[in-house]
N, C-alpha and C positions, 0 to 999 in steps of 0.2 A: 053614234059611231064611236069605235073604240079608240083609245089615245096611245094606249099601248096591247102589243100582243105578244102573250107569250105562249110558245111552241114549245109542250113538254114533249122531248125525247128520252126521257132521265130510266124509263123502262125500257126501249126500244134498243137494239143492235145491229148495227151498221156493218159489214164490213167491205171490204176493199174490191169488189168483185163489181163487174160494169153494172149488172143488176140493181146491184142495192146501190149505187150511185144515180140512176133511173127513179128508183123508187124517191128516194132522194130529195130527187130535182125535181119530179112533179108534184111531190106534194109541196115544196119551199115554193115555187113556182103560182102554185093557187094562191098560197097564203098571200105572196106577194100582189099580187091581180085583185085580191079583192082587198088588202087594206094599209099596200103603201103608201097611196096618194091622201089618204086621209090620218094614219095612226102615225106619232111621232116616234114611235122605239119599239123594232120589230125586236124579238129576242131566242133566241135559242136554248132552251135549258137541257143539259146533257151529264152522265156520269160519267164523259170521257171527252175530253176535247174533240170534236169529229174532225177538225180541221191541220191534228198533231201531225208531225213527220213519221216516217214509215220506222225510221229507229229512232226516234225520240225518248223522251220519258214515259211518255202516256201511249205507249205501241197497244194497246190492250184493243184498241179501236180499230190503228194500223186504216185509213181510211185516207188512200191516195189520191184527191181530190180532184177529178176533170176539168178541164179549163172552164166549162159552163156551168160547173158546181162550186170551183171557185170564185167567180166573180159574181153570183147569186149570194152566195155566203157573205159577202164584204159588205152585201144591205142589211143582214142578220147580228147583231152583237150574242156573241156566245160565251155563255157564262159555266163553264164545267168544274164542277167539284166532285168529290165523294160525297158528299152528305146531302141531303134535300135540304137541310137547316143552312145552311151554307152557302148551296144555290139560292135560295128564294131570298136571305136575308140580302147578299146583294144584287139580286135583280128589285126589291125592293129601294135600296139606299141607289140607282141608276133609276128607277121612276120616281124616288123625290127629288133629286137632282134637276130632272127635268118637270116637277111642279105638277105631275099628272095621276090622274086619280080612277081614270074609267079604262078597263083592263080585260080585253078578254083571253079566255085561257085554252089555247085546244090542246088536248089532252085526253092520250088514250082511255076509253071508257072504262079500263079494267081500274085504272089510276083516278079517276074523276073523286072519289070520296074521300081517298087519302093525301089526294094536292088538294083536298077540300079543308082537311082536317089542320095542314100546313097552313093554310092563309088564314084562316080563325084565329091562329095565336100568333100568324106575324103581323097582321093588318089589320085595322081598324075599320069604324063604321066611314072613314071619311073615304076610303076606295069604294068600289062598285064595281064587281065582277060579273062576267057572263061567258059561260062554257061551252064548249063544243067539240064532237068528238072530232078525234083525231082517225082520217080515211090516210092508210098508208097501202099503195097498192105496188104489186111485185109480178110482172110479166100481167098487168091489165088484172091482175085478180087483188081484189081485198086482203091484206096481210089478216090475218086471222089472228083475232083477240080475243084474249077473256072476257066474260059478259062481266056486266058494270057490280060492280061489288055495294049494295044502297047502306051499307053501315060497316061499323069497324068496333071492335072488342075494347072496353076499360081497357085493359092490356095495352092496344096496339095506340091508345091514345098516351098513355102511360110512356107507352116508348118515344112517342112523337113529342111530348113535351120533356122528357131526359135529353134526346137528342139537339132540341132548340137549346134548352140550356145550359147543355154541354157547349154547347157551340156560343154562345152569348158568353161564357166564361171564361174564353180564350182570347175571348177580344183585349183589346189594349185601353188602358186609360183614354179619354179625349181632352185637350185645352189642360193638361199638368195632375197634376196629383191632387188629390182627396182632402180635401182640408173643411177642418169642424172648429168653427169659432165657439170659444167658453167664455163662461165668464168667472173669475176669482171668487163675488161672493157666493156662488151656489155653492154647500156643503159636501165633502169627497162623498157622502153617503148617498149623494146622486150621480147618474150616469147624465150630462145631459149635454147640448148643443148646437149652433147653427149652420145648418150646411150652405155653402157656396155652390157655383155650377160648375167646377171643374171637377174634374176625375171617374168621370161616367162615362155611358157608350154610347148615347142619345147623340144621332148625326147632324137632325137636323139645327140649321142653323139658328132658329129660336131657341130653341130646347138644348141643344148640347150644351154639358155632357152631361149633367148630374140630374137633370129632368126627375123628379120623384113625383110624379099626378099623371095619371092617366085617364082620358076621356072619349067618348066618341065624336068629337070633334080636332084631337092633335092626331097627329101622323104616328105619335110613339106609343105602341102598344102596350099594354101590361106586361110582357114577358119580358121587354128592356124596361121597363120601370123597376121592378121585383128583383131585379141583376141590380141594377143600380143598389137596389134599398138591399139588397142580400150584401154589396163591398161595404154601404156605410154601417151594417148592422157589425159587421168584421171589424173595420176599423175600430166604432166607440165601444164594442162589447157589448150590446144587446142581443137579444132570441129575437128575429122578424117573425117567429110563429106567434109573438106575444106584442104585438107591435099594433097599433090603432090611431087612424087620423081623426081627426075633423070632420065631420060632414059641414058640408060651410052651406049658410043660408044668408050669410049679413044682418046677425040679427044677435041674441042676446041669451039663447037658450044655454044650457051647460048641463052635459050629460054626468053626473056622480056614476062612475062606473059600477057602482056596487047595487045601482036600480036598472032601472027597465031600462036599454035604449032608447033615444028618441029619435025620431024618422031624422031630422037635421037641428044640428048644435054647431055653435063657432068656439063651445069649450069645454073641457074634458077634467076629470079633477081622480085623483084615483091616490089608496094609502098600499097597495098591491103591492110586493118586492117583486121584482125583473118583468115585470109590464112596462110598454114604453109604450107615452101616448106621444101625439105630433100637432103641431098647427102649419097648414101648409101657407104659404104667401107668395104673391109675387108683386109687391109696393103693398101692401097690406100688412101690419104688424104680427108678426108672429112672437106669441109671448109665453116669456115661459115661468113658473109662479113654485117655489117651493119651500117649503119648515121644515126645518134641518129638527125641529124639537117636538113636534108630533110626529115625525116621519111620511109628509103626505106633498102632495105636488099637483101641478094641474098645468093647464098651457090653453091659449086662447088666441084665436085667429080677429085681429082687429081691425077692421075695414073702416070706412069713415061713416058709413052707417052704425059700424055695429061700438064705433069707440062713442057715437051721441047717444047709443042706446045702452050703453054700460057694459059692456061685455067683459072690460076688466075685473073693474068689481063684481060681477056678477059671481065671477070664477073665483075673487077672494071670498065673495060671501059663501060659497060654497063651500070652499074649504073651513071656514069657521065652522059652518050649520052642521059638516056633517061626520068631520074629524077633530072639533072640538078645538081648531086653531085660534093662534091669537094675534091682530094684527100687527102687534111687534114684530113676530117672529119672522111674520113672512117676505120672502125676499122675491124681485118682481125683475125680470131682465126681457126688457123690448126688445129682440132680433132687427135685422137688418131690413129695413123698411122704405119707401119712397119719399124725400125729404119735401121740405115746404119751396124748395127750388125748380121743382118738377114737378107738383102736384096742385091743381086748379080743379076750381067746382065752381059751377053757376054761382051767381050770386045769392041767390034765394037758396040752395044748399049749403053754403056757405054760412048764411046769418047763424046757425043753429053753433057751429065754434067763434062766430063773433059774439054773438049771448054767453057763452061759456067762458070765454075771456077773448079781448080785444088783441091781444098779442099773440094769439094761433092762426089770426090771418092778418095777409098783408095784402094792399093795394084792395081794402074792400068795396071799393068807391068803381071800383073796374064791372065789367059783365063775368071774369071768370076770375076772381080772387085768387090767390095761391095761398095754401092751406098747409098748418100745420101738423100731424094727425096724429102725431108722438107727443107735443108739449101740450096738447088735450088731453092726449091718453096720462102723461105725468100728472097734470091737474086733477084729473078725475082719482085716481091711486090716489094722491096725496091729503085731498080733502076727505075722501074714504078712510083715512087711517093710516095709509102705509107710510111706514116712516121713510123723509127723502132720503136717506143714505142708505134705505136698503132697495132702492129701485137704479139700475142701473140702465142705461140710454144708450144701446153700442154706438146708433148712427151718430150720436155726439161724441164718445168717445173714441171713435175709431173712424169717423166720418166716409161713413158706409150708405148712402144715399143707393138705393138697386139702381133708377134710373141712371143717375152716374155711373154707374162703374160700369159698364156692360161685357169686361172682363171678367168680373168676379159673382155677379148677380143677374138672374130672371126681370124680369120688368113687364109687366103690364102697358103699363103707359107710354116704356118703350118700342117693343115689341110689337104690339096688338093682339088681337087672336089669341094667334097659335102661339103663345108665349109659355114659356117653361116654371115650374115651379122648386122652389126649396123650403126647407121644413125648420121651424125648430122643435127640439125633442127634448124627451126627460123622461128618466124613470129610476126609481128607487132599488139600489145596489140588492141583489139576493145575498 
């Protein structure tokens, strides 16, 4: 059974005549009878208020409502815009509100493909839709509709994604403004930095605002991920058509961008001018690696699997092997990460950074030690070569703990689940 249902009107024309106030109410009437004792948010979706004043702003409708279309109406929440990006986007943000994810949609059959093509790019795998047409009848006869339209032209998809994104780019910052943490030793000949969670559109309250990872598992789609990642590419001055994350596996691979891809890497190494590569985190290190004197950089996503499996160095070594770096040179900055205050692992997880040195965990004598995963990852850089003064530590330095802050960072450990992601980035000035 369905949790929510929504009623597309957004084709259909109403007007003020006893008739179509008839037609109206019997069909509001069914919807009601078969599923308001079980669905929690009946909804109306329209390209005119139906319920406006006869001289209002929105007279287009002009739809003087009956006393028994009136108060049929007051179980309906009606959502009218001009745009379908608009309507859907918040009858969407009013079904996560209310936590509900099984949705069915009646809708006229001529419309079925093209509110088909809308909920593809606003909704994710984690809703579950089910359609059915929309019977609107007028003096006892079937209003007469176009037959079901089964596809729609590159074009008219073309225009449905202009249109979301028009509409996503009007929205307002969420939780403050846009802010990208640097670091001083990185060279001006790089673009690079860590993003926080503010200044994005992402509503939900894991994820808001700055949400950059998209899955079929969170609530926020690709089309607010790509908005989000289109204001940060604005702010720091990168191209997002030259922009590439991480495929994260928690492991130790590292893609040299100048070979083959591989199916999943936690890091990325590239000598490219205006390529911007990313390591996503949320209490996982995000790292960002770069030589101001070969001109080459790289970034690596460090988990606590993947900081005992070397993933740092993996990513310096590759910078040496394949742009010919030298471990001098290279300068190594930890992003904002989950401190040893917040972060526990079995015991038997755990021994693997007590082998590694005794002062990455504490209280190891417990069942869930609390674990260091930054002054590991220092350890491992520094016995590799990197020299201490050129690795910088924000969460020491700026005492940036994600779990702590939950104003300013994503968290895993906080969160759960559906928790939000942020990046650090870099890429070599054109």
């Amino acid at each position: 059974m369905a949790e929510a249902v929504l009623i597309d009107f957004f084709g259909l024309k109403f007007n003020s005549q006893k008739n179509s106030h008839q037609a109206l109410l019997k069909t509001l009437n069914a919807v009601r009878y078969h599923h308001a004792a079980k669905a929690k948010f009946l909804c109306i979706m329209c390209c005119n208020n139906i319920s406006c004043e006869r001289n209002g702003a929105h007279n287009n409708c002009e739809l003087e409502a009956s006393n028994g279309l009136s108060t049929l109406l007051r179980e309906f929440e009606t959502v009218s815009n001009p745009s379908m990006a608009a309507s859907l986007y918040t009858i969407k943000q009013k079904i996560d509100e209310k936590n509900l994810s099984s949705i069915k949609v009646i809708v006229p059959m001529h419309r079925k493909t093209l509110l088909k093509a809308f909920i593809d790019q606003l909704f994710t795998n984690v809703y579950s839709f089910e359609f059915e047409d929309l019977q609107v009848t007028l003096r006892g006869v079937p209003l007469k509709q176009s037959t079901e339209i089964d596809m729609i032209t590159a074009q008219e998809v073309e225009a449905i994604q202009k249109e979301i994104q028009t509409y996503l780019r009007s929205l307002p910052a969420l939780k403050g403004e846009l802010t990208i943490i640097t670091s001083p030793l990185i060279s001006d000949i790089f673009l690079h930095g860590f993003t926080t969670r503010t200044g994005g559109i992402s509503y939900i309250p894991t994820l808001s605002s700055f949400n950059l990872f998209s899955s079929s598992k969170r609530r926020d789609p690709k089309v607010v991920v790509q908005e989000n990642l289109r204001r940060l590419g604005n702010a720091a001055g990168f191209n997002v058509e030259k922009f590439y994350r991480i495929k994260t596996d928690h492991a130790s691979d590292v893609w040299i961008m100048e070979r083959k891809e591989p199916e999943s890497y936690d890091g990325i190494t590239t000598n490219q001018r205006g390529v911007t590569i990313a390591a996503l985190a949320a209490d996982c290190i995000p790292i960002v690696f770069a030589d101001p004197v070969r001109k080459a950089c790289g970034v690596a996503h460090s988990g606590w699997r993947g900081t005992l499996l070397g993933i740092a160095m993996a990513t310096v070594n590759a910078m040496i092997t394949e742009y010919g770096c030298s471990l001098e040179d290279i300068i190594v900055i930890l992003g904002p990460s989950v401190g040893p205050c917040c972060f526990t692992l079995p015991r038997e997880s755990a021994k693997g950074f007590h082998n590694l040195d005794p002062e990455c965990v504490r209280l190891f004598d417990s069942p869930n030690p609390c674990v260091d995963i930054r002054k590991a990852t220092r350890i491992l850089l520094e016995r590799g070569g990197i020299l201490p003064q050129n690795i910088q530590d924000l969460n020491q330095d700026l005492n940036l703990c994600t779990s702590c802050h939950p104003d300013k960072f994503f968290s895993h450990v906080r969160d759960g689940l559906n928790f939000g992601t942020q990046i650090g980035f870099i890429s070599i000035r054109e």
